[in-house]
C-alpha positions, 0 to 999 in steps of 0.5 A: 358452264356450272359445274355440278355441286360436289357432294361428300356424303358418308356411312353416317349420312345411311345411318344417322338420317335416314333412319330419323327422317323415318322415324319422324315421318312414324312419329308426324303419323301417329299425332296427326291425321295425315291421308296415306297419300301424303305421307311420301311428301311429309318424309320429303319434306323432313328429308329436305329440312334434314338435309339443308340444315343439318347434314349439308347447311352449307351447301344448298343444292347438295342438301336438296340432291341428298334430302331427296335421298334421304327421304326416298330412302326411308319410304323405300325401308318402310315399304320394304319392312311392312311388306317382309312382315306382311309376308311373314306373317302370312307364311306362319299361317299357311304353315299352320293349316297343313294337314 
């Protein structure tokens, strides 16, 4: 029986690669005309590079398990920030237009 890889990540893994494979993935929008749809498999993609050859290169399958984090992690920080500024931005409006 295999046993499931031994995974030993840290704080610096949430604060070193999650934050550049959001900023990469912003970076990759703005220089190129990629669809909406895609841009959760470009933020998988860079996750996984992170990953397997940064953040755990000698461990492949705990580079995969962690690129999937990473990457996920980041979309779900992206979405989170656009949608607290969206929602921001429309409460100072309703604000404004009470009598």
């Amino acid at each position: 029986m295999e046993h499931f890889p031994i995974i030993h990540t840290n704080f610096w893994d949430a604060i070193i690669a999650v934050p550049t494979v959001l900023i990469l993935t912003q970076i990759i929008k703005l220089l190129l005309p990629i669809p909406r749809v895609y841009i959760p498999t470009v933020a998988s993609v860079l996750g996984l590079i992170f990953s397997i050859f940064i953040a755990h290169r000698f461990n492949f399958w705990a580079g995969v398990f962690m690129g999937f984090f990473y990457a996920n992690a980041a979309v779900g920080v992206y979405a989170s920030l656009k949608t607290a500024i969206i929602t921001y931005r429309h409460s100072g409006e309703k604000q404004s237009n009470k009598p």
